[in-house]
C-alpha positions as CSV (number, residue, x, y, z in Angstrom):
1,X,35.5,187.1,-86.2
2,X,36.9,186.8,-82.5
3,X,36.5,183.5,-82.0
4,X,36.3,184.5,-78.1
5,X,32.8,185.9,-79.7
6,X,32.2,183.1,-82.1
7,X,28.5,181.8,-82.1
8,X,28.1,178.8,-80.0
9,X,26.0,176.5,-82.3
10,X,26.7,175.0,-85.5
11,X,26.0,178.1,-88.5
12,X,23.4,178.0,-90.8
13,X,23.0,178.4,-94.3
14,X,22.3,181.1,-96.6
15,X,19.7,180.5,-99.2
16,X,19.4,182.8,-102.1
17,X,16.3,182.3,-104.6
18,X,17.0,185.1,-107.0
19,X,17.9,186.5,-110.0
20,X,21.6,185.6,-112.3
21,X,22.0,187.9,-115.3
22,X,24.8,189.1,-116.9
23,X,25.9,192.9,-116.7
24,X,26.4,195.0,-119.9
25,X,28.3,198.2,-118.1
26,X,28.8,201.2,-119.9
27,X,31.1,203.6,-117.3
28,X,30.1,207.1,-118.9
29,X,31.4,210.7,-118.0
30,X,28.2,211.3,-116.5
31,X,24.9,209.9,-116.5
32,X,22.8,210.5,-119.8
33,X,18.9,212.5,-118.9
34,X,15.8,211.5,-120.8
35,X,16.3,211.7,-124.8
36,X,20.1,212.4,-124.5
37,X,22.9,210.9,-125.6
38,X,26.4,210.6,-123.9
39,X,29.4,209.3,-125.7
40,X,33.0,209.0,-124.6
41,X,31.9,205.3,-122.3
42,X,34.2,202.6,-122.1
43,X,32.4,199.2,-122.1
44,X,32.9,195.8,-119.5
45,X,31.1,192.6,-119.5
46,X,30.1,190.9,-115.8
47,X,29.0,188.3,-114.1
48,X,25.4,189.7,-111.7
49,X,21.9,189.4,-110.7
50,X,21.0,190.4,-107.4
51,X,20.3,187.0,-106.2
52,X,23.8,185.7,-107.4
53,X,25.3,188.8,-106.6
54,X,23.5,188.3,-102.8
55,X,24.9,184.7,-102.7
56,X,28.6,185.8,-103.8
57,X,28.8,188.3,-101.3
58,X,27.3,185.8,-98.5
59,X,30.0,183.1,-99.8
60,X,32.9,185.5,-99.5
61,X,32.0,186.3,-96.2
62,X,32.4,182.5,-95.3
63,X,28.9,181.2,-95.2
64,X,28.0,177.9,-96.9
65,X,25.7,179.6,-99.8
66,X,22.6,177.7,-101.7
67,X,21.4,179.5,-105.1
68,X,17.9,178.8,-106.4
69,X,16.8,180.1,-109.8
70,X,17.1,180.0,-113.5
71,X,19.5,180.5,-116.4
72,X,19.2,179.7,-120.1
73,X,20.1,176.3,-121.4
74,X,22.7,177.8,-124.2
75,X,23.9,180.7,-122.6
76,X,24.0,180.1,-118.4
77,X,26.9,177.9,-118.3
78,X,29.1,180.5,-118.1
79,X,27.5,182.1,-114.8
80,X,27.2,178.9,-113.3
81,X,30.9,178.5,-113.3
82,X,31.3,181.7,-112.1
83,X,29.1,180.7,-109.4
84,X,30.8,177.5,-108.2
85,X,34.1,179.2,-108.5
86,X,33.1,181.8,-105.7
87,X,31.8,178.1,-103.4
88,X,28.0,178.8,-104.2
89,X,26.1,175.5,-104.3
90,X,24.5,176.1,-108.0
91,X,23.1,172.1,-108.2
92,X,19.4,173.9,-107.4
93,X,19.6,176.2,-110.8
94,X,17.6,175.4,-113.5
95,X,18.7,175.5,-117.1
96,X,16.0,176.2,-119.0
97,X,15.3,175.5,-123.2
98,X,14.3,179.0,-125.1
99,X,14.8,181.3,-122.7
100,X,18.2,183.2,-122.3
101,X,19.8,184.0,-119.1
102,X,19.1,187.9,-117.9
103,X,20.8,190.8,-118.7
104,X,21.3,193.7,-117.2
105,X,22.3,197.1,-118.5
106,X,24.3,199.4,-116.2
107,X,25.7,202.6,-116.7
108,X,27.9,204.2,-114.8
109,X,28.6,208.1,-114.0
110,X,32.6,207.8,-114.0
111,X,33.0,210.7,-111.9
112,X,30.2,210.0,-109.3
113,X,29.8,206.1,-108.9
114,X,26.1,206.3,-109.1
115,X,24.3,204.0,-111.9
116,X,21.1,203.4,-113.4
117,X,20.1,199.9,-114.4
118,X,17.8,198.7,-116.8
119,X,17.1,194.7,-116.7
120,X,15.8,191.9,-119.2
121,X,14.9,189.0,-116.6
122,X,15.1,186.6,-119.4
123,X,15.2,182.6,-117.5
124,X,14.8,184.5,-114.3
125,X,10.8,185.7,-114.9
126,X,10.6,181.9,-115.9
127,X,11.7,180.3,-112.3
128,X,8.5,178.2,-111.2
129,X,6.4,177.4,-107.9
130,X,7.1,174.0,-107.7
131,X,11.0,174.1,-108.4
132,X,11.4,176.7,-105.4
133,X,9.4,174.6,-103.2
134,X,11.2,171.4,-104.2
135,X,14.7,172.6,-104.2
136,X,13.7,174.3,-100.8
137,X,12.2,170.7,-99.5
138,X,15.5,168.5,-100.4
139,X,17.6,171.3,-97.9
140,X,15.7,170.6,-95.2
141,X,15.6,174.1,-93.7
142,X,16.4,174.3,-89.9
143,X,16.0,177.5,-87.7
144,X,19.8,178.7,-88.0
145,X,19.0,178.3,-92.1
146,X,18.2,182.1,-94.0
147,X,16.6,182.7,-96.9
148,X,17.2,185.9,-99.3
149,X,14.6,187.1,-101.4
150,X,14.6,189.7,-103.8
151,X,12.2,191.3,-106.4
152,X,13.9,190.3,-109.4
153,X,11.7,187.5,-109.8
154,X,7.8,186.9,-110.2
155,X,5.7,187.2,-106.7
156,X,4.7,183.0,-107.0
157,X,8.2,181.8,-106.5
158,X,8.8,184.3,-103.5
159,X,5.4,183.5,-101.9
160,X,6.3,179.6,-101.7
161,X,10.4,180.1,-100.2
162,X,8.8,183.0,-97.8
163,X,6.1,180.1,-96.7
164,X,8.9,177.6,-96.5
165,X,10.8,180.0,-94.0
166,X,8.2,180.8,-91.8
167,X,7.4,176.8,-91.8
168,X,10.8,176.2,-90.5
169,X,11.3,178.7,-88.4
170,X,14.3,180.1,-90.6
171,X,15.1,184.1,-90.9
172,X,13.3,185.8,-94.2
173,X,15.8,188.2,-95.1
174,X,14.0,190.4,-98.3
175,X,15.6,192.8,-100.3
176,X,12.6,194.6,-101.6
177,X,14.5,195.6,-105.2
178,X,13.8,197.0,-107.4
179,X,10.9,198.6,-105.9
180,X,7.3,197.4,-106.9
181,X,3.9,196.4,-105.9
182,X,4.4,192.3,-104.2
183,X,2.2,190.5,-102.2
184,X,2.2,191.3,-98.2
185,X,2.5,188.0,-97.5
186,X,6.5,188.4,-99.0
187,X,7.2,190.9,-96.4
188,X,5.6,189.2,-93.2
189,X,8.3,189.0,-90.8
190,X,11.3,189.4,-92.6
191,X,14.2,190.9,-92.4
192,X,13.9,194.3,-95.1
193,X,17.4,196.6,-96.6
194,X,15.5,198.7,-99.2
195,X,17.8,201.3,-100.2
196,X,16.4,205.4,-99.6
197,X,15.1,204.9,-102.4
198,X,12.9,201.4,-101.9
199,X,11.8,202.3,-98.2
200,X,10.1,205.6,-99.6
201,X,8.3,203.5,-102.2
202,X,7.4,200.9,-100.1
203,X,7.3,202.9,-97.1
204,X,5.2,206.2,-97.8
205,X,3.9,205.0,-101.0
206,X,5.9,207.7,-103.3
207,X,9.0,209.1,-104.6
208,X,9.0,212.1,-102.5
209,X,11.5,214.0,-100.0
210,X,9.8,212.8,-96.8
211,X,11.6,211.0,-93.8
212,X,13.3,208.2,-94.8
213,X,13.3,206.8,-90.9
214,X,9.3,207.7,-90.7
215,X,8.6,205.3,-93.5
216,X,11.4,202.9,-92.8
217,X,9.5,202.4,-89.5
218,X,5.9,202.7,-91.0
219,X,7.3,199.5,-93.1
220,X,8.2,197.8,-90.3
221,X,5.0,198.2,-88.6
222,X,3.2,196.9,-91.7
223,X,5.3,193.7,-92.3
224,X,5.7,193.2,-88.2
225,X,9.8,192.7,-89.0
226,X,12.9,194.9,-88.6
227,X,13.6,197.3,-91.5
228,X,17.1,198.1,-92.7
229,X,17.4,201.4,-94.8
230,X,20.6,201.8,-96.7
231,X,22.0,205.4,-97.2
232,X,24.8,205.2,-99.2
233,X,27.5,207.1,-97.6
234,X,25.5,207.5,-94.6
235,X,25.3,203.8,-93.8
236,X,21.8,202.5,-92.3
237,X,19.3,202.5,-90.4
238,X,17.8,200.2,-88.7
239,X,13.9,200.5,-87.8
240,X,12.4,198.0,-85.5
241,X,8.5,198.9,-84.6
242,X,9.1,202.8,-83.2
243,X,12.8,202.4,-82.5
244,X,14.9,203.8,-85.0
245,X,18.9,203.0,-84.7
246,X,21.7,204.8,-87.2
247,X,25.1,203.4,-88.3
248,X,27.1,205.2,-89.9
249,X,29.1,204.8,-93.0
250,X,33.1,204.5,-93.3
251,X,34.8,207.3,-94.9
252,X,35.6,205.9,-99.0
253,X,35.7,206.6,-102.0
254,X,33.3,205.5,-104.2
255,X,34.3,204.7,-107.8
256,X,31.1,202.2,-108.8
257,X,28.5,201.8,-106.5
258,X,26.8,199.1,-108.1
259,X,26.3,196.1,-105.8
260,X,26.9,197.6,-102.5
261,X,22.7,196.7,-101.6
262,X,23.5,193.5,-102.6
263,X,26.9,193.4,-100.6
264,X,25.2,194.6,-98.2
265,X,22.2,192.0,-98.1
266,X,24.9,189.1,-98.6
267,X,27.0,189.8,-95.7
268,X,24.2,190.5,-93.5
269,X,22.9,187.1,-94.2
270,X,26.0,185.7,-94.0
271,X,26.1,186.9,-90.3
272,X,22.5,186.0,-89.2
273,X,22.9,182.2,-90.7
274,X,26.8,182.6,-88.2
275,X,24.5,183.5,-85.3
276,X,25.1,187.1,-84.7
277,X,23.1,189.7,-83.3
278,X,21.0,191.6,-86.0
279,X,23.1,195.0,-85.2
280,X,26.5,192.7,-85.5
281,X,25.8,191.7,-88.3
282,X,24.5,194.8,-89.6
283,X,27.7,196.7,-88.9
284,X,29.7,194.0,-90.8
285,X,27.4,194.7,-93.8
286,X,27.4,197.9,-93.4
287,X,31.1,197.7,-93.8
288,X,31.2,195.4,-96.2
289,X,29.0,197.9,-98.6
290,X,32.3,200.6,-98.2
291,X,34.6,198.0,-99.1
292,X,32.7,197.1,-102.5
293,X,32.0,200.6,-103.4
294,X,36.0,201.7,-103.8
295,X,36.2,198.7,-106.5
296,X,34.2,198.8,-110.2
297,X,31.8,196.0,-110.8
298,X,28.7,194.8,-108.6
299,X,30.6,191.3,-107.7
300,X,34.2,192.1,-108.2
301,X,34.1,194.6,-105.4
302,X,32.9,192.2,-102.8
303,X,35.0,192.0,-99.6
304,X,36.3,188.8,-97.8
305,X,35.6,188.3,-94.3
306,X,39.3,189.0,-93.4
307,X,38.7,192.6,-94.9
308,X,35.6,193.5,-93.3
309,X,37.7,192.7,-90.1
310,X,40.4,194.8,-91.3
311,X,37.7,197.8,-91.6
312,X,36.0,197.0,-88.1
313,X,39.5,197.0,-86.7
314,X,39.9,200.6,-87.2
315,X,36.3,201.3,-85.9
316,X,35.8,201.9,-82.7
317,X,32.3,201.8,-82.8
318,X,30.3,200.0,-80.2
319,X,30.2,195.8,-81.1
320,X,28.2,193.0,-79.7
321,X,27.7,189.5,-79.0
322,X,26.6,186.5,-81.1
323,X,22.9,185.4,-79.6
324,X,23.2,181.5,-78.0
């Protein structure tokens, strides 16, 4: 960032309780349909969970990065080391006796970039109340602090950090994935970047074809925060009570767009907890999700902060200011 721009108090933290699994991708020729099978894949083995895969991108992007959760006792070790590697603090995740760490199952259409994903939460469906709330307690939150939350685990654990945001004062960012039925109380206030697909779920209360903006901003009128709709290709939008603001996507192309919501997410994070201005930061992100989809993998795609500056450079794009 310009450091004629820089935010002019001390940055805050990102803190990410959610999900670490490991990702079983199968890059296809094109995406199987119900009852068929599609040969010809190539197979990879990598490191994900949308909470770790939130905190990695929020690390890269220079923030100092918490991760609460789970893994199993005999098989996490590996994604904690992964973790630390990338500078996210892992001392708040829990290794947990018979359970395994989650897994994830991802194909990919090579042609396309789009995936489906199915998910065994494994330790993460096992992360508890009272470890959120005391892992939460010993950071002694402050207002510059945010938390991420996503829906890969159970609606308890997301209840007690949402609480422990409010209490402080801290920014709730929620990624509201994948889409299901959750509490109210997880949305209050927070910060949303469902995805087209989330927002109409959430949004309109179906699958269907209807405006993606209309139920973006119907969201935000029902949880009383800003709403950030990913597009894919078309970047976001950002609905905030009957405003509804666009910004568009950088010309890529896509090979595996895995991990771009969570890129997304991360870096957004990582610029709220710097100081910025929601639409700053949101512009970084949005950048951030073109950089990661021109690489395979959900984590390995992830940009540096010194690349998303490289991007913006050639944007000319209205920026912004840091708020004081």
């Amino acid at each position: 960032m310009d450091a004629g721009n820089g935010p002019r108090q001390a940055p805050g933290r990102v803190i990410v309780v959610g999900s670490i699994n490991f990702d079983l991708v199968l890059r296809l020729p094109r995406l199987p349909v119900a009852g068929e099978t599609v040969t010809g894949g190539s197979f990879e083995r990598h490191h994900g969970g949308k909470g770790a895969n939130q905190a990695v991108a929020a690390a890269r992007a220079g923030a100092e990065v918490h991760l609460i959760g789970a893994v199993g006792e005999d098989d996490g070790q590996a994604a904690l080391d992964a973790l630390a590697a990338e500078g996210v603090n892992v001392s708040a995740i829990a290794r947990l006796p018979s359970q395994h760490t989650g897994h994830a199952v991802v194909m990919v259409d090579g042609s396309s970039g789009e995936n489906q994903i199915a998910v065994a939460p494994g330790a993460n469906a096992a992360v508890t109340t009272g470890h959120v709330r005391r892992c939460i307690d010993a950071l002694r939150l402050t207002r510059r602090d945010v938390i991420v939350l996503s829906f890969e685990l159970m609606d308890a654990p997301l209840l007690a950090a949402a609480a422990a945001a409010r209490g402080a004062g801290a920014t709730l960012v929620v990624n509201p994935a994948p889409a299901r039925e959750c509490d109210s109380e997880v949305l209050r206030g927070a910060v949303l970047t469902p995805n087209r697909h989330e927002a109409m779920v959430l949004g309109s209360g179906h699958h269907g074809t209807a405006d993606v903006a209309k139920a973006a901003s119907v969201l935000s009128g029902r949880g009383g925060g800003p709403v950030i709709a990913t597009l894919g290709e078309q970047g976001a939008l950002l609905a905030d009570g009957t405003s509804v603001e666009y910004f568009p996507g950088h010309q890529v192309t896509a090979r595996d767009t895995t991990g771009a919501g969570d890129t997304l997410t991360g870096v957004l994070a990582a610029g709220l907890a710097e100081g910025w201005d929601l639409r700053v930061a949101l512009r970084r992100a949005v950048a951030a999700a073109a950089i990661a989809v021109t690489r395979p993998g959900a984590r390995e795609g992830m940009p540096a902060a010194s690349e998303i500056d490289a991007l913006l450079a050639t944007d000319r794009s209205p920026g912004g200011r840091p708020r004081g």
